[in-house]
Structure formats: C-alpha cells, structure tokens
C-alpha positions as a printed NumPy array, in Angstrom:
array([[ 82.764,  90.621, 150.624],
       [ 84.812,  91.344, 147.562],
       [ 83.806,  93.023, 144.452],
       [ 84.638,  95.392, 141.319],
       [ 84.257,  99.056, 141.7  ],
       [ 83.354, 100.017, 138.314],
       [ 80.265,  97.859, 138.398],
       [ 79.333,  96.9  , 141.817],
       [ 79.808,  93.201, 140.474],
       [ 80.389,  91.016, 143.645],
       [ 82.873,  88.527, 143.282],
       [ 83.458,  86.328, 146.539],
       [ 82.063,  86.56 , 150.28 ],
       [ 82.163,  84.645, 153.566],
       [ 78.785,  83.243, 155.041],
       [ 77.879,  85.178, 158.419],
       [ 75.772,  83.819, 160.401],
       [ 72.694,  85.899, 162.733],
       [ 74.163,  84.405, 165.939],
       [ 77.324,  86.892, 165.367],
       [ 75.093,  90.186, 165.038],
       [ 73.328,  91.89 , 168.111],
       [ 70.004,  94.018, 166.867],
       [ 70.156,  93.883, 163.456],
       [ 70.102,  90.301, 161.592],
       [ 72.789,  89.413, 159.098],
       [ 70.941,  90.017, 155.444],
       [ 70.495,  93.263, 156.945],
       [ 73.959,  94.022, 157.287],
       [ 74.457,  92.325, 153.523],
       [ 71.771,  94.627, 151.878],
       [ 74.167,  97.491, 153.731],
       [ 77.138,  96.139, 151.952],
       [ 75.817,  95.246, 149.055],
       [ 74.607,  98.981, 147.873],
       [ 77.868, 100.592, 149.202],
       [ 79.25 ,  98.334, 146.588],
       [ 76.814,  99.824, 144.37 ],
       [ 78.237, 103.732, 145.051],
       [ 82.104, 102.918, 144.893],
       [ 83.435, 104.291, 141.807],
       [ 87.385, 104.288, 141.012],
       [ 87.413, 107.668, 142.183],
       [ 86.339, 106.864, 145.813],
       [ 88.612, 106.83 , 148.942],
       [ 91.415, 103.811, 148.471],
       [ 90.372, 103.051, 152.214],
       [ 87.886, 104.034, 154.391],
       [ 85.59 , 102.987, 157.617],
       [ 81.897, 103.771, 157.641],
       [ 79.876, 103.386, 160.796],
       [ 76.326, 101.188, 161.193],
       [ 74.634, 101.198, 164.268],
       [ 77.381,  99.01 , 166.822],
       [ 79.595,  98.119, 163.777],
       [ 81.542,  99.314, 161.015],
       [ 82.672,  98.334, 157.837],
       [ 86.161,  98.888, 156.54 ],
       [ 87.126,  98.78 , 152.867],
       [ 89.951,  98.589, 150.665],
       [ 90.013,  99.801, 147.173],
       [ 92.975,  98.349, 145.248],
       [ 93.177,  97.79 , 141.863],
       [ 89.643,  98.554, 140.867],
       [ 88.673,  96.192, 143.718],
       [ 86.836,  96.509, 146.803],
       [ 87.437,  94.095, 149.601],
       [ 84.83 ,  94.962, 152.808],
       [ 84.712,  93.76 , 155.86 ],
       [ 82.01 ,  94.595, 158.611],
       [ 83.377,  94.996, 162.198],
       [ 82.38 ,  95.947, 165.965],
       [ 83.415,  99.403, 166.569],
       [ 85.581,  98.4  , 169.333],
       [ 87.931,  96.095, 166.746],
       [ 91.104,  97.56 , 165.738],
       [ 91.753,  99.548, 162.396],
       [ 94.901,  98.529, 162.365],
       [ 94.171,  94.921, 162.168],
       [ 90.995,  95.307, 160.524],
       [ 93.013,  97.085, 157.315],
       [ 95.822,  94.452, 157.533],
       [ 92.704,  91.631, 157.234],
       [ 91.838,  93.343, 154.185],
       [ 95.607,  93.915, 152.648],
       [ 96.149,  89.853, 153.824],
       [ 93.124,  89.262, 151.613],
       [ 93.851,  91.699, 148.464],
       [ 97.178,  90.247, 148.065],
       [ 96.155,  86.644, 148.188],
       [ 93.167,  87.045, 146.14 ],
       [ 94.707,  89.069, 143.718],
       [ 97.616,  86.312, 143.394],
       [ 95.129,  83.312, 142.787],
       [ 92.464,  85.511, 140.314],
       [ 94.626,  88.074, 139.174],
       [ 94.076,  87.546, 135.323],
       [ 90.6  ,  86.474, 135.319],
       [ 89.116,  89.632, 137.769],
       [ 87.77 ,  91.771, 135.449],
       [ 86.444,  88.889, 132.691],
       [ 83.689,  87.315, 134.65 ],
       [ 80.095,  88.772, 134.583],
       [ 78.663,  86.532, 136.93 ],
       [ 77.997,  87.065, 140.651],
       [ 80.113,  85.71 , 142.999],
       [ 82.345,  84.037, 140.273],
       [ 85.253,  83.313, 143.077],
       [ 83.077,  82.163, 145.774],
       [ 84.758,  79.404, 147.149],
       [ 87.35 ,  81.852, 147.397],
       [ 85.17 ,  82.69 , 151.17 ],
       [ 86.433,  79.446, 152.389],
       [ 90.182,  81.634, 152.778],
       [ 88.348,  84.341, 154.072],
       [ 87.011,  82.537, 157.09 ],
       [ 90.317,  80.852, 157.578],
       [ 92.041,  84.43 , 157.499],
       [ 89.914,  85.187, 160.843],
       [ 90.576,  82.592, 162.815]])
C-alpha cells in the first residue's frame, strides 16, 4: 500500500489474495494497514518494521509518503526495504507532481499493477 502521511489518504495498493495468509484472512491484515496509515504523521520514524502475529510490515516514509509492505517474519529487511526504495523512486518519478493534489482514494491505483511486477 502507498499513501500520504499527513492525512492517511491512500493512494495505490496491490490486491492480496487469502490463499497467501496463514490464520488471519487478508482484509484483516488491510484493516491493520490501513489505521497505521491513519497514525503516521511527518514526524514518525522515516523507516520502520512492526510485528503482527507471523508477519510484519515494513514502511518507508519519504517525502511525506508512506509506502508499506506486509511480510513473513522470516523475509529479509534488507530486501524488504530495497522493495520499498525500488517502489518510492519509481512511483515518485511517474506521480511526482500530482501526489499531494488528489483527494480521492486510491487515485494511482493501477499504479499496483508495478507493484506486483516488482515481486516477482
């Protein structure tokens, strides 16, 4: 998921699908990322990794944007934060000017097709 930190506004995410969760279902794990976005200010860590149940989410904060990404605990920071750096550059390249205009939800979501494709 992407979104602003000033508002919570979510911009773009990736459809997950229940078959890739064990326990919990997938709009669980949503609603989870969905009110962190909600308590990010510009103030908050510019990275950071926050544990639920057998996964984690890692986030990037970068200019006044958050880009998540939820994760088994066993996956690797490393790559996990260079996913998210991969995906800050590129999606500040193609929305850059237009970021902080739009007041819809999800304004850039076809932009989850290149998030998908970034994983594979």
């Amino acid at each position: 998921m992407i979104g602003r930190s000033e508002d919570g506004l979510l911009l773009s995410a990736s459809g997950i699908n229940d078959n890739d969760f064990s326990g919990n279902s997938s709009v669980e794990y949503q609603n989870q990322a969905k009110q962190l976005f909600k308590t990010l200010r510009m103030d908050s860590p510019p990275q950071m990794t926050i544990e639920t149940g057998p996964y984690v989410f890692h986030y990037l904060l970068e200019n006044r944007i958050c880009y998540l990404c939820l994760c088994e605990k066993t996956f690797s920071k490393r790559l996990a934060f260079s996913y998210l750096e991969d995906l800050a550059t590129e999606f500040q390249q193609q929305y850059g000017q237009r970021l902080y205009t739009v007041n819809r939800p999800y304004s850039f979501i076809e932009f989850g097709k290149l998030i998908l494709l970034n994983l594979a």
